[in-house]
N, C-alpha and C positions, 0 to 999 in steps of 0.2 A: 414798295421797291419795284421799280421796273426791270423786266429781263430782258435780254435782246435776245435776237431774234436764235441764234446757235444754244442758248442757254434753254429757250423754251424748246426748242427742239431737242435735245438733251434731255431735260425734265420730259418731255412726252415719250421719248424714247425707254427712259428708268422706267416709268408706268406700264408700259406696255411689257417689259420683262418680268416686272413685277406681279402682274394680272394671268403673265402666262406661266410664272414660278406658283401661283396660290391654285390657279388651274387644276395645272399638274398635280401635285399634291392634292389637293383637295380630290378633284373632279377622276383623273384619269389614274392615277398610279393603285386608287382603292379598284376601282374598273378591272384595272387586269389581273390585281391580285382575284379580285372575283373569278377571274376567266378560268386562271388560272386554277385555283381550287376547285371552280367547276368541272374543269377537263380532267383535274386528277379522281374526283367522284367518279366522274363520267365513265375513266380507265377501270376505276375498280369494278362499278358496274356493269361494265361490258365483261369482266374478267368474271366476276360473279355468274353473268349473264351465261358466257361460253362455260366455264364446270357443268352449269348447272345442265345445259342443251347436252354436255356428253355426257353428265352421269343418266339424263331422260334414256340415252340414245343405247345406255347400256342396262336399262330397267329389266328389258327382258330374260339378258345373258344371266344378273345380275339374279333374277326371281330362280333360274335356272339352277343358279349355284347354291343355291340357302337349299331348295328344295332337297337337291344330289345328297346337299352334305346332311342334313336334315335326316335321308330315308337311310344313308350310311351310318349316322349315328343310332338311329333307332333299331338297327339290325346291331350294332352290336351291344348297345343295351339288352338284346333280349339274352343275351350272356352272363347280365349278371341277377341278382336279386333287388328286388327293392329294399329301401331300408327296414331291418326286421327288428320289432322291440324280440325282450329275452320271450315270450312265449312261442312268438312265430319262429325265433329260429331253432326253438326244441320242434317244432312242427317239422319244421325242415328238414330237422335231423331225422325225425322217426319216417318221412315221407324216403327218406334217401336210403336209410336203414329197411323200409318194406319192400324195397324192388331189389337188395341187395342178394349175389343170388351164391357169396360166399360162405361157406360154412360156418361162421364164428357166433359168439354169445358177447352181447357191448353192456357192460355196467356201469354202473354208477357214474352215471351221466350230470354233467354238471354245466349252465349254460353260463356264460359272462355277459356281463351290461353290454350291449354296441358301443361300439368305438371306432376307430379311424383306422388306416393301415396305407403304407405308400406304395407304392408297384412303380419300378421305373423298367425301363428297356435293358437288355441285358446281352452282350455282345462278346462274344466270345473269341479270342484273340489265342492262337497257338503260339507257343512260344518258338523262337527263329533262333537255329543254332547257328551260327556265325562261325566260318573259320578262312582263312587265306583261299586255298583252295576251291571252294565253294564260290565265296567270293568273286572267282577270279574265271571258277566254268560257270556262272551266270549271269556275268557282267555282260551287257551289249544292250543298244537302242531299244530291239524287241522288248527284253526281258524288262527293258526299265519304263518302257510306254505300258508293258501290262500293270507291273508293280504301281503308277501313275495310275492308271485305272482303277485298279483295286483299293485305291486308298481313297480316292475321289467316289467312290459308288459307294464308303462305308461313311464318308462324312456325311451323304443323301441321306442315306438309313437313318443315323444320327440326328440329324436336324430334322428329318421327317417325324420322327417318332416324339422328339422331345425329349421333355424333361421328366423328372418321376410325378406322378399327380398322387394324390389324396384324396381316398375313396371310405366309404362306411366297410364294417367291418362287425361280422359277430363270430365268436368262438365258441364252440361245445369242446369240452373235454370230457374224456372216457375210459374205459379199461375196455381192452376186446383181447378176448381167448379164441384160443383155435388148438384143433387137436394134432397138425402140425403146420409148419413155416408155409406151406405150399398155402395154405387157407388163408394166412395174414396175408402174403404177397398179392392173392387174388383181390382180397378186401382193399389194399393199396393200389391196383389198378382199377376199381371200380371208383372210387374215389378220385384216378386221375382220369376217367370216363364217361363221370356221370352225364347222362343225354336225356333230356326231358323231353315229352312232347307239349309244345304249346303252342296255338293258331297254326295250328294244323303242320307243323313240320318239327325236326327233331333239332332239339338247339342243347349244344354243349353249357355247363353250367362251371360258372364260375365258383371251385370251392380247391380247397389243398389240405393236404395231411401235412401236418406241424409235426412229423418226423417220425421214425419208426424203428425200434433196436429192439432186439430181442438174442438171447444166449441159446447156444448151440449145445446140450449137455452132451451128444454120443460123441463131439468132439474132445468138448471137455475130458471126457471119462476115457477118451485111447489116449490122450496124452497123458493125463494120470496114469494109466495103467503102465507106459511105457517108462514115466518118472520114478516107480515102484518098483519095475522092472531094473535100471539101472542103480536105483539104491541097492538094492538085494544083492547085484554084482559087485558092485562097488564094498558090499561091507563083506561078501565073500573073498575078494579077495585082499580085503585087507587085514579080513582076519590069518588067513593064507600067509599072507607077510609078516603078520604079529608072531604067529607059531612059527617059522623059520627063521625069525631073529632070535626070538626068547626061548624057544622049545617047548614053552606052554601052550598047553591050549584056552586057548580065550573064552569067557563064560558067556555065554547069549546075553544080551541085555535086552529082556523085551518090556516095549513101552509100555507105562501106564494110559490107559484110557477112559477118558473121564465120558459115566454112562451118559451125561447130558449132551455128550457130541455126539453119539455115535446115534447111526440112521436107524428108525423103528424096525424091529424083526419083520422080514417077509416073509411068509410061508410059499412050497413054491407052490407054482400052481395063482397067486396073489397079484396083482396091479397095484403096483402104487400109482395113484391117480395123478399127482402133483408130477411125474415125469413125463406124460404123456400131455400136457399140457402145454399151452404159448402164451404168457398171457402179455401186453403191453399194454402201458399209459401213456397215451395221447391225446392229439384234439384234432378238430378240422376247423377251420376257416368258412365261411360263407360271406364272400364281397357283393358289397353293392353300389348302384349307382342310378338316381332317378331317373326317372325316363324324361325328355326332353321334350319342352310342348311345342307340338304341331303349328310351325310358324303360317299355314294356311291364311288362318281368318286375321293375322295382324297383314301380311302381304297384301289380302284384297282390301281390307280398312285402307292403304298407304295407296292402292293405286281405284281406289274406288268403285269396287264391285259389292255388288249388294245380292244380298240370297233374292 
């Protein structure tokens, strides 16, 4: 079949769109998608690239601040104990118990397995009496820029300090006598006092007294006395009243007293030793927390110094 001459030009025409549609597709649309993926590599790369030049650029601020916090935590590490199985923290106890310089006698000493204990931050808020008047003489911009203030410096506290943490923890329980209250109170300040020396300086020690009650008897016994005192008036005069009602007189009734209650014969001149006495059952605490290794030799490994 012969074409003329519009038709082959036609036909060369479809070809040539043809050749530039398979082109495209084939040759150039995979090309830019290429380019494309490559430029977006290239982004990340360079994004990669820039972190990494400013976290170099803050290496040293950076070695600065592990150190700071590093020599900060080790100082107060030396506040508390390492972890103690139960022998070392009977050591402990007898170590804290021989520089003790309170009068008392500690029995029967009894140590518990290690365990855990939480310690959280503890903030103490007074209670705010609220009334109109009050209200009203110290309402104004001042008073309420401070009150802003004070509440904004206790959220810092708060969020600086944390949350409660979980630390080791060992207990000695005890009996401690004393021959009076002024002895135990000393023994509880020395216990909220203890000060060791170690590497050469004096460092507080992390321990507490798990509480401390003790009975007052020369109280006990004025008020008795005075509870006896008012019986006595009390049934005088209401025997008083029985005989000007009735015109008899009323016969004493005195109590029976069973001997197993009544307190052993003193002779005078005699001690009873059990009055002269304090004695409480308690414990103390000893917390601990390991010490933290000396980030030094991983810092020079990371930035490549060699002994």
């Amino acid at each position: 079949m012969k074409l003329s001459k519009q038709e082959r030009i036609a036909t060369i025409i479809v070809l040539i769109l043809v050749i530039l549609g398979v082109g495209i597709f084939v040759f150039i649309k995979p090309a830019i998608d290429g380019l494309s993926s490559t430029q977006k590599n290239l982004d990340n790369k360079q994004a990669e690239y820039n972190a990494d030049v400013e976290k170099a650029s803050r290496k040293t601020t950076l070695r600065t601040q592990i150190e700071d916090a590093y020599a900060e935590g080790e100082h107060l590490a030396d506040m508390f104990f390492p972890e103690l199985a139960s022998y070392e923290a009977d050591e402990a106890m007898r170590k804290f118990l021989a520089q003790c310089k309170a009068n008392i006698v500690v029995e029967q000493l009894s140590v518990e397995e290690p365990t855990t204990a939480s310690l959280s931050p503890y903030f103490g808020v007074s209670k705010d009496v609220a009334y109109e008047l009050k209200t009203y003489a110290t309402r104004g911009a001042e008073a309420d820029e401070a009150e802003a203030k004070r509440l904004a410096r206790l959220a810092e506290l708060q969020a600086a300090l944390g949350s409660a943490q979980t630390i080791g923890a060992s207990t000695v329980s005890f009996s401690v006598t004393a021959i009076d209250r002024e002895e135990l109170l000393k023994f509880a300040d020395e216990v909220n006092n203890y000060i060791i020396k170690e590497n050469g300086k004096d460092t507080r020690k992390a321990i507490i007294l798990n509480g401390m009650a003790f009975k007052c008897p020369e109280i006990e016994k004025e008020y008795t006395s005075k509870v006896n005192e008012i019986n006595k008036e009390a049934e005088r005069v209401g025997k008083a009243a029985l005989e000007k009602e009735t015109g008899k007189n009323p016969t004493e009734i005195t109590p029976e007293v069973n001997p197993s209650d009544s307190e052993p014969e003193i002779k005078e001149g005699d001690v009873n030793v059990s009055e002269c006495l304090y004695k409480v059952d308690t414990s103390i605490t000893f917390y601990s927390i390991e010490r933290m290794q000396n980030p030094k030799s991983q810092l020079d490994k990371q930035d490549g110094v060699t002994a």
